[in-house]
Residue frames as qw, qx, qy, qz and C-alpha x, y, z in Angstrom:
[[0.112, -0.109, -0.739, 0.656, -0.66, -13.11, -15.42],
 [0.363, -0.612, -0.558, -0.428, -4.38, -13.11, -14.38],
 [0.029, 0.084, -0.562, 0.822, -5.54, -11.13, -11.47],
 [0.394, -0.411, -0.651, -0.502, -8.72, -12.00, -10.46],
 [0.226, -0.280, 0.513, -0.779, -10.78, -10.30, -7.46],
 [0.488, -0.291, -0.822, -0.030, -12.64, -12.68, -4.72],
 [0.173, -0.062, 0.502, -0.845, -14.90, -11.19, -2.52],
 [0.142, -0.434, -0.884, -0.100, -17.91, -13.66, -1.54],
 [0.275, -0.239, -0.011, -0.931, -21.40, -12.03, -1.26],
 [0.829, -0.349, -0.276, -0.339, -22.88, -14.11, 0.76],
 [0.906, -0.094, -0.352, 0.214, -21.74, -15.48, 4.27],
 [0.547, -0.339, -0.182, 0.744, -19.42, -12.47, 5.39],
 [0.098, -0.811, -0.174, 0.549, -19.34, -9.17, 5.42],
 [0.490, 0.795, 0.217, 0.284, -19.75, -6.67, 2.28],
 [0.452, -0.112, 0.163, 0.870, -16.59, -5.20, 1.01],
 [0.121, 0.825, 0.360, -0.418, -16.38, -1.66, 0.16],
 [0.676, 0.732, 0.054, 0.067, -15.54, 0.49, -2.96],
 [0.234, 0.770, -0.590, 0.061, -11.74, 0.51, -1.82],
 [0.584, -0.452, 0.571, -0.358, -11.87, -2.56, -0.11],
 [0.732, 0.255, -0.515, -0.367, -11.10, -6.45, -1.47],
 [0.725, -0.527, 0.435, -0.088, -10.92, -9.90, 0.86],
 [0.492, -0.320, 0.701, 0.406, -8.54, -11.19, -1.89],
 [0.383, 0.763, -0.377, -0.361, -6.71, -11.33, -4.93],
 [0.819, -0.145, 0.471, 0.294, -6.10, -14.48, -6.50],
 [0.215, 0.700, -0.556, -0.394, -2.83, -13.65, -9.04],
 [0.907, 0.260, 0.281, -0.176, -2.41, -16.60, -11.54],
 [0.895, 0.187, 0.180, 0.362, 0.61, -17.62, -13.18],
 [0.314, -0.919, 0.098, 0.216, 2.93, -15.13, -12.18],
 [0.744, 0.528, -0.319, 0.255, 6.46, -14.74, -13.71],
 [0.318, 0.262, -0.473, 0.779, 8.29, -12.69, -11.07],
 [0.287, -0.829, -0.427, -0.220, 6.99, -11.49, -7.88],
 [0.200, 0.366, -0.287, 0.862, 8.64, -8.32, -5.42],
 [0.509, -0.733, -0.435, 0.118, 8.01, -8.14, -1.80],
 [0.177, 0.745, 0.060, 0.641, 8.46, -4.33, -0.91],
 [0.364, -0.235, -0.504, 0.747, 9.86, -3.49, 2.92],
 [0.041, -0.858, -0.444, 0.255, 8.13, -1.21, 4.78],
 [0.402, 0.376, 0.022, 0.835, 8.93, 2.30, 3.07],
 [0.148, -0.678, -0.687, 0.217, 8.51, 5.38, 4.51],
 [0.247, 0.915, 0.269, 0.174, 7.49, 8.72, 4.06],
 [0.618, -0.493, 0.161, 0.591, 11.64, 9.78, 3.74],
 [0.386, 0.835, -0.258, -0.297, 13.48, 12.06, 0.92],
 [0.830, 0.287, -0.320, 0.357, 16.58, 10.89, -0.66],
 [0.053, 0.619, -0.541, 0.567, 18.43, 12.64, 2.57],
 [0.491, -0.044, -0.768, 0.409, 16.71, 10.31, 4.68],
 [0.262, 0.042, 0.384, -0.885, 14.61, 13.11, 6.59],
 [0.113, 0.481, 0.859, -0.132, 11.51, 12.60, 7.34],
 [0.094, 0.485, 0.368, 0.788, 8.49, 14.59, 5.62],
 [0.031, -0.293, 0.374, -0.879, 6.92, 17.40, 7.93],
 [0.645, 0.029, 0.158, -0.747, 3.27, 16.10, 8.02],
 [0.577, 0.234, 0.782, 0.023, 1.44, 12.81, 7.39],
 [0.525, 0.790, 0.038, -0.315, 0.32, 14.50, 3.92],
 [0.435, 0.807, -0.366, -0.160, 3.95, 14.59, 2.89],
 [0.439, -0.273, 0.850, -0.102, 4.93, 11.27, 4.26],
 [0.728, 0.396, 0.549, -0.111, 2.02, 9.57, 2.20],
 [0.604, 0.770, -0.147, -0.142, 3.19, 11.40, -0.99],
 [0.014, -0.614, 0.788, 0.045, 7.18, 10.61, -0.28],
 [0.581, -0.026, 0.803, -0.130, 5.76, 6.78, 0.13],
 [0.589, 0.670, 0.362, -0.270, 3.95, 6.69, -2.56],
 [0.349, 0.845, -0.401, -0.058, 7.02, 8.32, -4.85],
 [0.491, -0.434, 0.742, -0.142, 9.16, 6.24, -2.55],
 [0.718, 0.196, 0.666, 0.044, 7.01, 2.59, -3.64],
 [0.693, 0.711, 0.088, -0.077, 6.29, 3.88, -7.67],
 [0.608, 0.624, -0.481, -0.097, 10.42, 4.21, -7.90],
 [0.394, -0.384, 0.835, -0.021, 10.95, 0.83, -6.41],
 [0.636, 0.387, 0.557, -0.369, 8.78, -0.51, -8.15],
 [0.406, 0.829, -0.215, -0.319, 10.42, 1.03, -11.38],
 [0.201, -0.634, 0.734, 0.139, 13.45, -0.40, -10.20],
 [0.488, 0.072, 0.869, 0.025, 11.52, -4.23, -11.09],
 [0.240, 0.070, -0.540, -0.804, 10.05, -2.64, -14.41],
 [0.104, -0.583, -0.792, 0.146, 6.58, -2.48, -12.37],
 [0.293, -0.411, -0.146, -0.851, 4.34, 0.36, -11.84],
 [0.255, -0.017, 0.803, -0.539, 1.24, -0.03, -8.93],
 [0.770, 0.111, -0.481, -0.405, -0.64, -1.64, -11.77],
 [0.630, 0.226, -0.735, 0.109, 1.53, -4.71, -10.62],
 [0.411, -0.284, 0.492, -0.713, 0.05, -4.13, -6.45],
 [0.621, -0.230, -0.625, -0.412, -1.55, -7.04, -5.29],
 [0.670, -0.433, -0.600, 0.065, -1.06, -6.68, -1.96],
 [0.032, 0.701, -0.170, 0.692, -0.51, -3.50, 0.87],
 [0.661, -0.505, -0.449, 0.326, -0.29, -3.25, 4.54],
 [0.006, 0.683, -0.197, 0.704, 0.01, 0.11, 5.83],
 [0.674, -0.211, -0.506, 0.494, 1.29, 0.64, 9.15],
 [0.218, -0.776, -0.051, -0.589, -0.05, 4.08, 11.41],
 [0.101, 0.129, -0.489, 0.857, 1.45, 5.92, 14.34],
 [0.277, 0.250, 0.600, -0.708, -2.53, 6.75, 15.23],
 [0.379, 0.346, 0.815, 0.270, -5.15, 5.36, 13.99],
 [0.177, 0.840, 0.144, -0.493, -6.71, 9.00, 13.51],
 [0.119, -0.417, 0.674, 0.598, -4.03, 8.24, 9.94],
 [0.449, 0.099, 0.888, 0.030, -6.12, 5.87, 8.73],
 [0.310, 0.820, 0.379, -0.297, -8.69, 8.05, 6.60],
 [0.128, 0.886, -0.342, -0.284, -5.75, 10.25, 5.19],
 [0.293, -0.303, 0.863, 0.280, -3.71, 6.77, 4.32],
 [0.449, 0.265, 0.844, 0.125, -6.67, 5.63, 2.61],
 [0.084, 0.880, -0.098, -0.457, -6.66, 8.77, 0.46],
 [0.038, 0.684, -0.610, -0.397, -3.43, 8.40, -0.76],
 [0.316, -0.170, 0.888, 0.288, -3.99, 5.12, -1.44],
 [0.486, 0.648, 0.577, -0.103, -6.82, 5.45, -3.56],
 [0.049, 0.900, -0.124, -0.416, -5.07, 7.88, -5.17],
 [0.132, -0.509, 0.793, 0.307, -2.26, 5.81, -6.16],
 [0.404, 0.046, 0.914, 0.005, -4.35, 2.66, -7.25],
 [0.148, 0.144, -0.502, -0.840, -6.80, 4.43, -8.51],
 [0.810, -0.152, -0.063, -0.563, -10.08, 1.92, -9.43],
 [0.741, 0.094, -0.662, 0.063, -7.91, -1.20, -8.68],
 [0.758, -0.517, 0.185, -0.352, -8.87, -2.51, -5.22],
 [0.497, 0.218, -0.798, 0.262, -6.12, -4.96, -3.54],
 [0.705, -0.433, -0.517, 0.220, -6.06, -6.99, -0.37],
 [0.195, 0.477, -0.297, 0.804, -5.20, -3.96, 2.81],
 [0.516, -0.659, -0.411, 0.362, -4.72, -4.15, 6.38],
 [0.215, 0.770, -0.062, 0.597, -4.00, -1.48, 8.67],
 [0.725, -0.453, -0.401, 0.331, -2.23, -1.62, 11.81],
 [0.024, -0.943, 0.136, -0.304, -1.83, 1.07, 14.42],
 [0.809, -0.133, -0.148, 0.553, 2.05, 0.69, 15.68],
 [0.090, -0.957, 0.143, 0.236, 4.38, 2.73, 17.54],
 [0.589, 0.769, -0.207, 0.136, 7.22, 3.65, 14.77],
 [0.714, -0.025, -0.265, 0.648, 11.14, 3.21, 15.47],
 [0.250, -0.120, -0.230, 0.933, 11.15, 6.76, 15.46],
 [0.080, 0.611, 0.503, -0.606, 8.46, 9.21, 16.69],
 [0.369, 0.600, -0.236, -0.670, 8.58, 11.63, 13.17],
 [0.210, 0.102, -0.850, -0.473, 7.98, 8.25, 11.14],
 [0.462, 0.194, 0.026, -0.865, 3.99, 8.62, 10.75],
 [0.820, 0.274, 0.280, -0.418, 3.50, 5.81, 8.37],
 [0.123, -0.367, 0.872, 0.298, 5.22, 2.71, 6.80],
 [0.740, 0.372, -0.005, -0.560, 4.19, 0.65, 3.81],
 [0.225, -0.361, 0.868, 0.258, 4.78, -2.32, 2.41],
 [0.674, 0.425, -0.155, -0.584, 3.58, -3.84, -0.70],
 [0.465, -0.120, 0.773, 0.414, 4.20, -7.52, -2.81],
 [0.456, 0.640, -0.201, -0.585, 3.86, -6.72, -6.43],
 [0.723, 0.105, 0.681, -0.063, 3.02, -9.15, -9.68],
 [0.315, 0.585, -0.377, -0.646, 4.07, -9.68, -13.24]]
């Protein structure tokens, strides 16, 4: 599989150093589209803070991801979903965190949650 980043420089606006307008993925084998997760334990509770929501997500996506012998090497696409957009800074934290230097395609959309103490939902499609 080739992954190959596409961000014209000429004609549209200049991506930034976490930022890509697409990801063309080349001869996949398998691919995994990831439901929103969110920042739950294994009891189902929600964490206390947006801090520990982003980490429980994050843990949350790396062991689904396991589950398809992936990793968030295999990320090629994100959508993060915010109670207020005032999240949006602190989501893009964690997610630099998690990716590291690899830059995918990422929206962000401010929505109100099913339930008021769910902060932030993710969802990912991963490539192998």
């Amino acid at each position: 599989m080739e992954m190959i980043v596409r961000n014209p420089h000429d004609g549209i606006y200049a991506a930034t150093s976490d930022y890509v307008h697409a990801m063309e993925v080349r001869q996949p084998d398998r691919l995994v589209f990831v439901s929103g997760t969110m920042g739950l334990d294994e009891a189902g509770a929600a964490g206390v803070d947006l801090d520990s929501q982003l980490q429980l997500i994050w843990s949350n996506l790396r062991r689904i991801l396991a589950e398809a012998q992936m990793t968030a090497d295999n990320i090629v696409r994100l959508t993060s979903y915010l109670r207020d957009a005032s999240f949006a800074e602190a989501n893009q934290n964690a997610r630099v965190a998690a990716l590291g230097a690899r830059r995918v395609p990422t929206t962000a959309i401010v929505v109100e949650t099913l339930r008021e103490d769910w902060l932030v939902e993710i969802e990912i499609i991963a490539a192998a």
